[in-house]
C-alpha positions as a Markdown table, in Angstrom:
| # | Residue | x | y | z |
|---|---|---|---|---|
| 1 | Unk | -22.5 | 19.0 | -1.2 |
| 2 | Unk | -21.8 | 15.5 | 0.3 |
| 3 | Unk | -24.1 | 12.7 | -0.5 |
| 4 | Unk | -24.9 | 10.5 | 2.4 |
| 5 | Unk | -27.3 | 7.6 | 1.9 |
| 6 | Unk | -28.1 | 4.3 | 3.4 |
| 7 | Unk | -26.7 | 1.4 | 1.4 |
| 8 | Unk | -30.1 | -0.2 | 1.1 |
| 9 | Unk | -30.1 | 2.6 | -2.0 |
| 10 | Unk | -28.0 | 0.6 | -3.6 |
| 11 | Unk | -30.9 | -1.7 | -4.6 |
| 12 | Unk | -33.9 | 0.5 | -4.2 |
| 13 | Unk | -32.6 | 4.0 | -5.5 |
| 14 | Unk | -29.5 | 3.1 | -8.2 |
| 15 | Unk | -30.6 | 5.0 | -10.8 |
| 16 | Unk | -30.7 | 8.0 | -8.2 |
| 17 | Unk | -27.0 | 7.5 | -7.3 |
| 18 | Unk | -25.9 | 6.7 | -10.5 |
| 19 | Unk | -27.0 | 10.3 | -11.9 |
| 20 | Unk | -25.3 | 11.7 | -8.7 |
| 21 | Unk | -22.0 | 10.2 | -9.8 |
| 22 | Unk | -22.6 | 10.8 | -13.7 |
| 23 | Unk | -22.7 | 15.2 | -12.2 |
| 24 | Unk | -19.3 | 14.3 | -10.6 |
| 25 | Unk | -20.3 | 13.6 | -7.2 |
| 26 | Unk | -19.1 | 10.5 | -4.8 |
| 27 | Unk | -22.2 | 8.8 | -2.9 |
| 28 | Unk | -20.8 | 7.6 | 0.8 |
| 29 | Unk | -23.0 | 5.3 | 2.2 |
| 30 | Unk | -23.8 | 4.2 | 5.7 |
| 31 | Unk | -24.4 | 1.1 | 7.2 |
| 32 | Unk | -26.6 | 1.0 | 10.3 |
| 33 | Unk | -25.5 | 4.2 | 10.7 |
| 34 | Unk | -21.8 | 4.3 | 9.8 |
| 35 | Unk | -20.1 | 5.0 | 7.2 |
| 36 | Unk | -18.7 | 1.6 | 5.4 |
| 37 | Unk | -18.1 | 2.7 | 1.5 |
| 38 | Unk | -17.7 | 5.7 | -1.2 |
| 39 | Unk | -19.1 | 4.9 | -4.6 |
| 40 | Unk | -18.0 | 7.2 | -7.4 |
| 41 | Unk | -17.5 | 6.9 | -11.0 |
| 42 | Unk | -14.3 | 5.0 | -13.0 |
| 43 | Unk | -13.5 | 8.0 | -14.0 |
| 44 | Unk | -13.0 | 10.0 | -10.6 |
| 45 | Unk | -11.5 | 6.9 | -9.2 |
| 46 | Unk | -8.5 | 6.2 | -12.3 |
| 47 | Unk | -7.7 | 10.3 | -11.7 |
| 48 | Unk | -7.0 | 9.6 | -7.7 |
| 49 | Unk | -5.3 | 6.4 | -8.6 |
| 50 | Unk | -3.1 | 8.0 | -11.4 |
| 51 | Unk | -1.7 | 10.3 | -9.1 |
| 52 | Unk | -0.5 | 7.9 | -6.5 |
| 53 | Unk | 0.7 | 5.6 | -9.2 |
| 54 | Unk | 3.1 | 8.8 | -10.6 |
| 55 | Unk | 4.1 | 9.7 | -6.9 |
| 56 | Unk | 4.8 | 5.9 | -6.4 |
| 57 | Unk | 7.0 | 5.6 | -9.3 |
| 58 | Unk | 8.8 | 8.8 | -8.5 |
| 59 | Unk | 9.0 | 7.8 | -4.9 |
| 60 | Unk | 10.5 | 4.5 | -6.4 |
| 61 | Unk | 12.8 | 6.1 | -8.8 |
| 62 | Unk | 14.2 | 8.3 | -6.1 |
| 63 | Unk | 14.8 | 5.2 | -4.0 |
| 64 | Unk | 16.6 | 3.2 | -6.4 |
| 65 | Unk | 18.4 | 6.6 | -7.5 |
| 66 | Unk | 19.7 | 6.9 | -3.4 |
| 67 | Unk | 20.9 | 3.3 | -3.9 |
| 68 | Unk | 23.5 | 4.0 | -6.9 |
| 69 | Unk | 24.8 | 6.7 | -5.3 |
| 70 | Unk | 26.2 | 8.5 | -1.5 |
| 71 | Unk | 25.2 | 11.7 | -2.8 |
| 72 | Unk | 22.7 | 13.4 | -0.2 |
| 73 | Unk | 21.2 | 16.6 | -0.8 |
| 74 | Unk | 19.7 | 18.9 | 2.0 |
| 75 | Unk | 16.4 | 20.7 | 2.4 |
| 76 | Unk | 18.4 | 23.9 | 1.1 |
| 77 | Unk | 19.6 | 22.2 | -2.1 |
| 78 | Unk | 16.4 | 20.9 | -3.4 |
| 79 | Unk | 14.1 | 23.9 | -2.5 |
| 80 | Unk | 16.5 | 26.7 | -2.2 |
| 81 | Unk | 16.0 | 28.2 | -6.0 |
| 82 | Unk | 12.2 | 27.6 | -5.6 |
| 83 | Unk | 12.4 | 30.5 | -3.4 |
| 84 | Unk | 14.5 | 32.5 | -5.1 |
């Protein structure tokens, strides 16, 4: 279920929103009407940011890998035995 609440809450219903984080749950609040924030706990946010940190460092990795060498392997070559 998503949690949609005014960000007045913040001030005059945070104990409310913090047990809807503490069960897992992000609280996106609205500003006159529109949507200007998600609020979730440090926990839900370091396990997004982890895996974007890993892809980044593999995405870097691969880059500085392509630098070193002229090797260039196709669609075929990389995901070919994954179908087998």
């Amino acid at each position: 279920m998503i949690h949609i609440r005014p960000i007045s809450d913040l001030r005059n219903k945070l104990p409310e929103i913090e047990q809807t984080i503490r069960e897992g749950q992000a609280v996106y609040l609205t500003k006159n009407g529109y949507g200007t924030m998600v609020v979730m706990s440090l926990e839900t946010y370091s396990e997004l940011t982890e895996d974007i940190r890993y892809i980044s460092e593999k995405l870097a990795e691969a880059d500085r890998e392509a630098e070193e060498t002229d090797v260039r392997l196709t669609h075929e070559d990389v995901f070919g035995d994954l179908r087998d």
